[in-house]
N, C-alpha and C positions, 0 to 999 in steps of 0.2 A: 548535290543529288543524293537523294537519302535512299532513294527505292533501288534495289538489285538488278540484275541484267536480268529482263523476262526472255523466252521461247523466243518472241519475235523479233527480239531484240538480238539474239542469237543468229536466227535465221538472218537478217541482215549483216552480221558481220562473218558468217560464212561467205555469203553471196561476193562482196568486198575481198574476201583472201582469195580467192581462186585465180587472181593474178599471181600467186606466191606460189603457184602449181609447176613444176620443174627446175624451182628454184634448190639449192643447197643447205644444207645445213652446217653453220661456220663456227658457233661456239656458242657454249648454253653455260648459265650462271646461276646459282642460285642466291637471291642476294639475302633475304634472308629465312626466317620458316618458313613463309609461305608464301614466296615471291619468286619465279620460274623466268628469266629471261633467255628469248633462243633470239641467236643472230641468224641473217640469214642474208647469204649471197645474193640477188638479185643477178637473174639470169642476160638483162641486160643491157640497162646502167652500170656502171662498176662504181655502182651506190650500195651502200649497206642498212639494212632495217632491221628492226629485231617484232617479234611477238611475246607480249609483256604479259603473265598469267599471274593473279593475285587469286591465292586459292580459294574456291568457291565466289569469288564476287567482281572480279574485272578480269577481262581478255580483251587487249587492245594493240594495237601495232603503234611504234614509238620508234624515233629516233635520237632517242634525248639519250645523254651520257649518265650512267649510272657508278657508282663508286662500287667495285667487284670487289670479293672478299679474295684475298692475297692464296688460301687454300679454301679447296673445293669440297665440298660436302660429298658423303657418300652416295645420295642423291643425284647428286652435281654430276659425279662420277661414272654413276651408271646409266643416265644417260648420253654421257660424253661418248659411253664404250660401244654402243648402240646406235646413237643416233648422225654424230658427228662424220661430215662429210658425205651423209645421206642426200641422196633428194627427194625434196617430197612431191608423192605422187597423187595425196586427194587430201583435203581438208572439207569437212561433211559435218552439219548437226545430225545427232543421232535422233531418230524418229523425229516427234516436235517438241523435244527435251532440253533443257541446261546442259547438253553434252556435247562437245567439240572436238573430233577423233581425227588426229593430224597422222596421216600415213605415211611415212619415210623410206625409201627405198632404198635396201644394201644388197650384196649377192645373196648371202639367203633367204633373202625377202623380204615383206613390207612390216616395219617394225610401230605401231602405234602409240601413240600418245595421247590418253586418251583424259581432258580436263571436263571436269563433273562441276559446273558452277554454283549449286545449289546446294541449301542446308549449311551443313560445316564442308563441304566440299573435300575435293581429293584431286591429284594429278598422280595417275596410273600410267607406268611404260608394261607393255605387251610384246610378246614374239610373234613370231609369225602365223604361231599356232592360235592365238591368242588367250594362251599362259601369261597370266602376271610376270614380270621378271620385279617389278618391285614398285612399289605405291611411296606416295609421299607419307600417307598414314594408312596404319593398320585400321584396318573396321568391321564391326562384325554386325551382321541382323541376323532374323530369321531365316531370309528371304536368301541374301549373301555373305560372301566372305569376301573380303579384300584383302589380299596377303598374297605374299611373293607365293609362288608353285601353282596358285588356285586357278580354276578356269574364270576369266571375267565374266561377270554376269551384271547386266545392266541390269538400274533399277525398275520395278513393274511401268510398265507400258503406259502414258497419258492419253487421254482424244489428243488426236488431232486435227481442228478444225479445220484446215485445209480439206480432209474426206472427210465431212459429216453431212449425213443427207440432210433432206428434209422432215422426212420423217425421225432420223435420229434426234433431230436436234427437238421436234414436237415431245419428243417422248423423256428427253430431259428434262424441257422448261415443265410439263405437265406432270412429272413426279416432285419436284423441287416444291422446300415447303422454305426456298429465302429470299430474300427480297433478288430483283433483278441480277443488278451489278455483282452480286457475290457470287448468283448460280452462272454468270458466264464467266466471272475469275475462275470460278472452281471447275464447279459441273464444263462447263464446256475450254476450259482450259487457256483463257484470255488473257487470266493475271489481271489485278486490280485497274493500273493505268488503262491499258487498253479495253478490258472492262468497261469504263467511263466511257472513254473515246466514242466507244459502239450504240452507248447511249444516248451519247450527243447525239451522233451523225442519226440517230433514227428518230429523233427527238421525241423519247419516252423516258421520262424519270429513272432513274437508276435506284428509287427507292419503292419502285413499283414490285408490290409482292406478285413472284413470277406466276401464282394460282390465280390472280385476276386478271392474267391476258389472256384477251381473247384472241380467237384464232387472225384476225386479220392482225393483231399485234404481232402475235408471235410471227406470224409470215413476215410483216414486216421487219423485223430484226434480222432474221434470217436474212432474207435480200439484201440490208445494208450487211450482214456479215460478209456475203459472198464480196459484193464492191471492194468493202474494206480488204479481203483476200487480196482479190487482184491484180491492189495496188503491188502486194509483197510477190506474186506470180509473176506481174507483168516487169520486176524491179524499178520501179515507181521511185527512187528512193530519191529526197532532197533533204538530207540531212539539217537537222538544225541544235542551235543552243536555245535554249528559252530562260532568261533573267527575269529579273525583277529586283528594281532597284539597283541594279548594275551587278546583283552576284545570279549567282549559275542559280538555278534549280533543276535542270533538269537536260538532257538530251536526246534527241527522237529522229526518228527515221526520217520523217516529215512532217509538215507543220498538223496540230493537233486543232481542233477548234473547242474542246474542252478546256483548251486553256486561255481562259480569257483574263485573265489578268497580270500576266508574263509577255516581253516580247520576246520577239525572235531573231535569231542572226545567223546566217545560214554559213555552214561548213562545209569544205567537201566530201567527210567522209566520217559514219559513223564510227567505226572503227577507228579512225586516226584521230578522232573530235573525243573519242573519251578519255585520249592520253591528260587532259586536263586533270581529270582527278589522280592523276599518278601522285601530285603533291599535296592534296586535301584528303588523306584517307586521317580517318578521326577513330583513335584508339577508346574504344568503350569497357570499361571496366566490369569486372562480375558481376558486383552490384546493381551497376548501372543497366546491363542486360535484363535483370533479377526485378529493377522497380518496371523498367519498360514494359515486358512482359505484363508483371501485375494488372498495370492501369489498361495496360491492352485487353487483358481479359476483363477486367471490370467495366471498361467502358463496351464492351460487346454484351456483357451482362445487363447493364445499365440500359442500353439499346431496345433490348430485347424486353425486359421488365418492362419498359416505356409501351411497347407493343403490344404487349398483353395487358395494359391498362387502357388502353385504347381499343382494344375488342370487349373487355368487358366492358367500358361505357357503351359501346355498340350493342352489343349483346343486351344490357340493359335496358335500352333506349328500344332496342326490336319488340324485347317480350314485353314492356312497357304499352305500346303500340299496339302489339297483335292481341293482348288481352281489351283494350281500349277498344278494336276495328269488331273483336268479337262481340261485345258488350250493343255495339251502335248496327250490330249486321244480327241482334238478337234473332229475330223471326227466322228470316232464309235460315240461317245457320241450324236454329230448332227444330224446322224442316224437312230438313235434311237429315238429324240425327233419330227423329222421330221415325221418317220412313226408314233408316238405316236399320232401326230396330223390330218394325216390322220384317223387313228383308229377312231378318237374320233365323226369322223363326219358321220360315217357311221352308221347305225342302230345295224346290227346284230356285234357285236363286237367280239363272243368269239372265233373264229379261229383264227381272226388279235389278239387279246390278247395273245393265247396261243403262236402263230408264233415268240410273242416280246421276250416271255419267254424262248424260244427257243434259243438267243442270246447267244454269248458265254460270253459275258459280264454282261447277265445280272441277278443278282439275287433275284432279288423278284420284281414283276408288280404285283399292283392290282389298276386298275383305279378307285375302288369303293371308298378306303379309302387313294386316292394321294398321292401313294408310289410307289418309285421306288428306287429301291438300284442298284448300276451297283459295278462291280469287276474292277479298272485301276490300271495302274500299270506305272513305269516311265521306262519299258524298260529294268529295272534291277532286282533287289532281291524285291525292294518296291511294295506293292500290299496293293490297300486298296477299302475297301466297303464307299462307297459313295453315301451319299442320293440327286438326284436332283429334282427338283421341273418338272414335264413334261409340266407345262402351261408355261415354258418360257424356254429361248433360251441358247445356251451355255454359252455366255458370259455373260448373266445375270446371271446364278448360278455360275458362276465363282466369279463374282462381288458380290453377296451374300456372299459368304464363305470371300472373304474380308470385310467385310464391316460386320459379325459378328466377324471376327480376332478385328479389329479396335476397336468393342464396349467391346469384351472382354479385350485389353487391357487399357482401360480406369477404367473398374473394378477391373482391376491388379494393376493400383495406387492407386485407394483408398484400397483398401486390404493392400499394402504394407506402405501407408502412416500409417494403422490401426497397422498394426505390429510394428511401430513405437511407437508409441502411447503407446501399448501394453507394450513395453518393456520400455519406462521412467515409467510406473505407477507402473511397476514391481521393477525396482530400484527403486523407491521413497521408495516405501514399505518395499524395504528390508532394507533403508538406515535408516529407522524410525526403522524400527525393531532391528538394530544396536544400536541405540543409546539408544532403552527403554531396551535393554538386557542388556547395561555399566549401569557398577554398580550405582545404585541411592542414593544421597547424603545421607549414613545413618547416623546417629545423636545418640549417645551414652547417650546422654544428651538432653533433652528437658528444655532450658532454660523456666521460665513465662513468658518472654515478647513474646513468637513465637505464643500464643495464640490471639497473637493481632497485629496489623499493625505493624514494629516499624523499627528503625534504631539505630545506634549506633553513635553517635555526632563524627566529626573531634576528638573531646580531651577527649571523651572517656563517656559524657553521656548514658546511657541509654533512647531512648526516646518513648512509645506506643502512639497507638491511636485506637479508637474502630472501629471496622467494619460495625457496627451497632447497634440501637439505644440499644438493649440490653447489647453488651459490650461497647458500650459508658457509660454506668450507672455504670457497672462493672470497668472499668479504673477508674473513677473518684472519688468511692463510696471506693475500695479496694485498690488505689494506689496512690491516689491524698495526701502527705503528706506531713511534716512543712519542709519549705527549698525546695520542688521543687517547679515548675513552670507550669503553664494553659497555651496554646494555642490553637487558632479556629480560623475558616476563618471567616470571615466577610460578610457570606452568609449563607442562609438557604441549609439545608442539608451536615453538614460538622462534620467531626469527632471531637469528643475531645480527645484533643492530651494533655500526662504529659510529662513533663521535668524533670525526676528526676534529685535529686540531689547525683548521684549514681551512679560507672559503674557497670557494669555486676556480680563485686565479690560483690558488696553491700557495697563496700568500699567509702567512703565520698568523693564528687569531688564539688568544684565550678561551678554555671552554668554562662558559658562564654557570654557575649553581642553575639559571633558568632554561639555557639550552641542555643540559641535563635533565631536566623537568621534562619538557619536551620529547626526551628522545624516551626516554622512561612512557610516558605517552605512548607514543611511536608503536613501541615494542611491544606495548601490551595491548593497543587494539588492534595489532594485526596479527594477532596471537587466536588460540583456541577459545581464550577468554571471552572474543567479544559473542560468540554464541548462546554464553554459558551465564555471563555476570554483567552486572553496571560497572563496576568496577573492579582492579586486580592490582596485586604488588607486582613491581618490576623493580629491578635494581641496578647499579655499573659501579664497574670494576676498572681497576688499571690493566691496561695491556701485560705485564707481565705476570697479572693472577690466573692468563685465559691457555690453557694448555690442552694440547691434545695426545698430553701422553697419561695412560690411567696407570692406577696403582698395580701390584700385581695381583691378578687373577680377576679383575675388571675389564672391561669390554669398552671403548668409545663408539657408537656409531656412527654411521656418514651422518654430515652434519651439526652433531653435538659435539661438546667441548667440556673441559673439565676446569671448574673454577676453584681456586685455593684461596684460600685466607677473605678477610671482612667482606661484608658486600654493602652498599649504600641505598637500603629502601628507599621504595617511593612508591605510596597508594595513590596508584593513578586513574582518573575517570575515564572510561571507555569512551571517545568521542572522536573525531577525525571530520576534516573539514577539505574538500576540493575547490580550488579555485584558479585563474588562470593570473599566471606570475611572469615578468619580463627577468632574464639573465641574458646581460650584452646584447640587449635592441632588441631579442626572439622572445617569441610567447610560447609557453608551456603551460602543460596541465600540471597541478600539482595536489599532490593529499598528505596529509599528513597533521600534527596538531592544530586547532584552529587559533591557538594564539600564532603562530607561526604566519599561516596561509590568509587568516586576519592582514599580519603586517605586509604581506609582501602582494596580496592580491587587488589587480589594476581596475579590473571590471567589474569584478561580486563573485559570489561565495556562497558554497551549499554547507551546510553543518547537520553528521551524521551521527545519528546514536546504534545502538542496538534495538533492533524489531523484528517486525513479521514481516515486511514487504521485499520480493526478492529483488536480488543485488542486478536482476537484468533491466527490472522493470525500474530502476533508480538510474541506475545507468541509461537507460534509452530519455528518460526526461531529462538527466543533465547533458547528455551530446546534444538535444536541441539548443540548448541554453548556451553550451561554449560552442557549439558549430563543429565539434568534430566525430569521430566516426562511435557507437558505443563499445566497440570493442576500448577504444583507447581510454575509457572512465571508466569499464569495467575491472581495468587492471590496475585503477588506482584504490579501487575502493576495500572493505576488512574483507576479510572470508567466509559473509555469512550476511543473513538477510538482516535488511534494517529500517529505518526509520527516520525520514528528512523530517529534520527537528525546525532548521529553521533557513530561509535564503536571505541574504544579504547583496542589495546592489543589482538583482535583475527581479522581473515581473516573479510568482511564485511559483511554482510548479507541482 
C-alpha cells in the first residue's frame, strides 16, 4: 500500500474505536522516533489491545508483541505522567482532517492526545486547557507554533464534503481550470483514491476537464457524492484487502469498483486490517524522496504541456475552419458587414440594430461592446459560431482567423519542442534514479587506509596520503614507520603521502624503485600542481629525514613537516586513473596512478588528466559507469577541474 491514510479513511477508523470509549489507559511506549504504542485495558474482556501511531502515516489497533526499549524516552515519559491509568472519554477526527484527538480522562481533566497524520506529521499531548505540554517535534509556520507552553492551534480548516451544498460544490467545479479527479482530490477535498472512486461510480472520466461539464454533469456527480457519503453516514463499512498477484496493494473501507484489476478479501475491521503494514514499512532515503518528487513534478508538467498541445491543434483546426465557413458564407456575411456600416453612420441606431439581430445568421450584435457572433455552416452537418470584427471586410476577418492559425502554430512548436525537453529530463531522472537504486558498493570491511587518500602499488604496497592538513599530521604522526617511505610534491599545498612497507594483510613487502614512482605520482597530482602544470617534481624521503621539530626561530604549521638531508626526485606526469578493484572478495572504487589502477582494475577504468571540465560533472559520468553514488568518485578524484582522456573496459562517456 503506497498511498497514505486519507480523511475517509480516518473517519472510518474513528467510527471503529468508539468501542475503546471508557476503556483505560495501561502503558504507552515509544518504540522508536516515530512509533507511539498505547496499551489499553479493555473494559470488558480481560483482553489487552494497544493503538499503534507511526507518525504522520499509520494509526491502527494491534495485538501483535512488540520489542520495548528497556528505557523510556522523554516523550515516553511524559505521556506516561499524564496519560497512564486515564480513561478515555472520546476518540473524534478533527473536522474532515488527518487528525485524531484521543480524550483521556484524570481528576483534573481531559488530557488530549492529539495525532496529525499528514505532511511530516506530529503526535501533540495537551492539558486540559489545551496548552501543549509537549509535542513529539517542534514546528513552526506562519499560521502555528508547536511547542510545549503554546496554545494548540489546528491547521487551516478543509471542505468538508459531508456539508457541501449543491450550490457550493457548482461553484467549485465552475471556477476550477483541472481536469476532474484533481478538482475533487483537492478542490473538494476527496483525496486522489477516492477522487477515482467518484468517478467511476458516476461514470464520467476522471480526465474530464471540470470547465466542460455541463450542469446535468455536474448534478450528476454531486448525487453519486451524496450516495457515496452515506455509505460513511449510514457506517456501511465492509472492509476489504485488495491484491494482486497475491501481494497487498491496497486497503478500503469497502469494496471499490475502480478497482478492476485487484481482488478482494474481506476483513473485519479497517482499523485492525492495516496492522498488516506494521512489518512492510519501506525506509526511503533523501535521495530517493529528492528523484521521486522530480519526476512527480515533471511528469505533471509533461501532462500539462501535452494539454496545451492539444488546445493548440484545436485552436488551430477552429480558426482554420472559421476562416474556411467565412470564405464559403462570403455574401451573408458581406451583408451583414455592409448594412453594419451603414448602421454605424446613422444617429438613431436602435431599429437598424434590432433589424441586424433579426438575421437568421446572426447571433448576438451589440455595437456598444464590438461583438458580433454569426451562426455559418459549410452546407453540410458543420455549423459554427463565429466572431467577426464589424469594422473590417470579409476577407480581412477571413485573413485574421489565418494569420492567428499561423501564430498559434508557431506556439505549437515551441510547446512541442518543450515536451521534448520535458521528456529527456524525465529519463535523465529516471536513469539517475536507476543507477542510485543499484545496489551501492557495500563494504563488509572498512580497511584504515579508506580513511585517507590511498591506492594500492602495481606489487602490492599499501600506500595513504592526507586529505588535509589535519590527516596529514595523522598519516605521518600514526603510520609513518621504520622501512617505509615519505613522499610529497615539490609544492606548497600537497599531501603527505606514506609508502609502507606492507600490503593490505600487514604482511612485509619490499618497496619497489616502481611503487615509488607511483607514489611520487600519487603525491603530486593530488597536489596544487594538477591546476597549475602537466607535470611536477615530487620526491621521498626515509622516515627518519621527516620531522616536526623546526630549527629555532622557525614555525611548523599544522600539517607540514620539516625534511633534513637528500631527497629522491622524480618528474612526475600529472595523470590519475579511477577504477573499480577487488581486496578479499569486496569491490572498491579506487584513484590513484594508472599504471597501478591499470593492474588491479576488474571491470574498466577512466584515465584523467588536467582540464577544464569540472570535477562534478566527471564524477556524475563515472557513478553511472561504476553504479555508485557521485559523492563517492568525487572524493577519489585531484582537486580541480579536468579532462577524461581516455576509458578502458566500459562503453565511453
Amino acid at each position: 500500500m503506497q498511498r497514505g491514510l486519507a480523511s475517509f479513511d480516518i473517519y472510518v477508523i474513528v467510527s471503529e474505536l468508539q468501542d475503546l470509549i471508557g476503556c483505560y489507559m495501561e502503558k504507552i511506549y515509544q518504540l522508536s522516533r516515530d512509533e507511539i504504542l498505547l496499551r489499553i485495558q479493555q473494559k470488558t474482556a480481560n483482553q489487552k489491545e494497544a493503538m499503534y501511531i507511526r507518525n504522520g502515516e499509520l494509526f491502527c489497533r494491534t495485538q501483535k508483541s512488540f520489542d520495548t526499549p528497556e528505557k523510556p524516552s522523554l516523550f515516553a515519559m511524559t505521556l506516561r505522567k499524564y496519560l497512564l491509568n486515564g480513561k478515555i472519554s472520546e476518540i473524534i477526527q478533527h473536522e474532515f482532517d488527518r487528525i485524531i484527538k484521543i480524550k483521556v480522562g484524570k481528576k483534573e481533566g481531559d488530557y488530549t492526545l492529539v495525532c496529525e497524520l499528514f505532511s511530516k506529521g506530529n503526535i501533540i499531548l495537551l492539558n486540559p486547557k489545551g496548552i501543549i505540554i509537549r509535542p513529539l517535534i517542534k514546528q513552526e509556520w506562519s499560521s502555528r507554533i508547536i511547542k510545549s507552553g503554546e496554545k494548540y492551534i489546528p491547521p487551516p480548516s478543509q471542505i468538508n464534503p459531508f456539508h457541501l451544498t449543491w450550490q457550493e460544490f457548482q461553484d467549485i467545479t465552475s471556477k476550477s481550470s483541472k481536469d476532474l479527479v484533481r478538482t475533487l482530490a483537492t478542490s473538494v477535498n476527496l483525496s486522489g483514491l477516492y477522487a477515482e472512486e467518484l468517478c467511476a461510480r458516476a461514470k464520467i472520466s476522471k480526465k474530464t476537464k471540470t470547465s466542460d461539464l455541463d450542469l446535468e454533469s455536474c448534478k450528476k456527480i454531486y448525487d453519486e457524492l451524496q450516495n457515496f457519503l452515506s455509505i460513511f453516514k449510514q457506517r456501511k463499512f465492509y472492509p476489504v484487502f485488495v491484491k494482486k498477484n497475491s501481494a497487498l496493494i491496497d486497503i478500503l473501507p469497502f469494496p471499490f469498483v475502480s478497482y478492476t484489476d485487484g481482488t478482494s478479501q474481506a476483513t473485519p475491521s479497517l482499523s485492525k486490517g492495516l496492522e498488516v503494514l506494521l512489518s512492510t514499512r519501506e525506509t526511503i532515503e533523501p535521495n530517493q524522496i529528492k528523484h521521486k518528487k522530480t519526476i512527480e513534478k515533471l511528469q505533471r508538467q509533461l501532462i500539462q504541456q501535452q494539454g496545451l498541445i492539444e488546445e493548440f491543434k484545436k485552436t488551430i483546426a477552429q480558426k482554420k475552419l472559421e476562416a474556411d465557413l467565412v470564405y464559403m458564407n462570403f455574401q451573408a456575411c458581406e451583408k451583414i458587414l455592409l448594412d453594419i456600416e451603414d448602421l454605424l453612420k446613422q444617429k438613431e441606431k436602435n431599429d437598424a440594430i434590432n433589424k441586424i439581430r433579426q438575421y437568421s445568421i446572426v447571433k448576438q450584435f451589440d455595437p456598444t461592446i464590438n461583438e458580433l457572433v454569426v451562426v455559418i455552416s459549410d452546407g453540410k452537418k458543420t455549423t459554427l459560431d463565429v466572431s467577426l470584427d464589424f469594422r473590417k471586410s470579409v476577407s480581412e476577418n477571413a485573413d485574421q482567423k489565418y494569420e492567428e492559425s499561423k501564430k498559434i502554430q508557431e506556439k505549437l512548436k515551441g510547446a512541442e519542442q518543450a515536451v521534448e525537453q520535458t521528456k529527456h529530463k524525465l529519463q535523465t531522472i529516471k536513469e539517475i534514479e536507476i543507477v542510485e537504486k543499484k545496489k551501492e558498493i557495500k563494504h563488509e570491511r572498512q580497511w584504515w587506509f579508506e580513511r585517507f587518500r590511498w591506492f594500492i602499488s602495481t606489487e602490492g604496497n599499501v600506500v595513504v596520503a592526507g586529505r588535509d592538513a589535519l590527516s596529514n599530521d595523522i598519516v605521518v604522526k600514526k603510520y609513518l614507520s621504520d622501512g617505509d617511505r615519505y613522499a610529497h610534491a615539490d609544492i606548497h599545498g600537497a599531501p603527505s603521502c606514506i609508502i609502507k612497507c606492507k600490503d593490505i594483510n600487514d604482511k612485509k613487502l619490499l618497496i619497489s624503485e616502481k611503487t615509488l614512482k607511483e607514489a611520487c605520482v600519487f603525491a603530486a597530482s593530488y597536489s596544487r600542481a594538477w591546476n597549475q602544470f602537466a607535470e611536477a617534481s615530487a620526491y621521498w624521503v626515509h622516515p627518519e629525514q621527516v620531522s616536526k621539530t623546526p630549527e629555532s626561530g622557525e614555525f611548523v604549521p599544522k600539517g607540514a613537516f620539516i625534511i633534513r638531508g637528500k631527497r629522491n626526485y622524480h618528474r612526475s606526469k600529472l595523470e590519475v586513473a579511477v577504477g573499480l578493484i577487488t581486496i578479499e572478495n569486496q569491490e572498491k572504487l579506487m584513484g590513484g596512478p594508472t599504471t597501478a589502477v591499470e593492474e588491479r582494475a576488474i571491470k574498466g577504468y577512466a584515465i584523467l588528466i588536467p582540464g577544464t571540465t569540472k570535477k562534478s560533472t566527471i564524477a556524475q559520468k563515472l557513478a553511472k559507469q561504476f553504479h555508485v553514488s557521485t559523492e563517492t568518485v568525487e572524493k577519489l578524484l585531484p582537486p580541480g577541474d579536468c579532462t577524461l582522456l581516455k576509458t578502458i573496459g566500459f562503453d565511453g562517456v
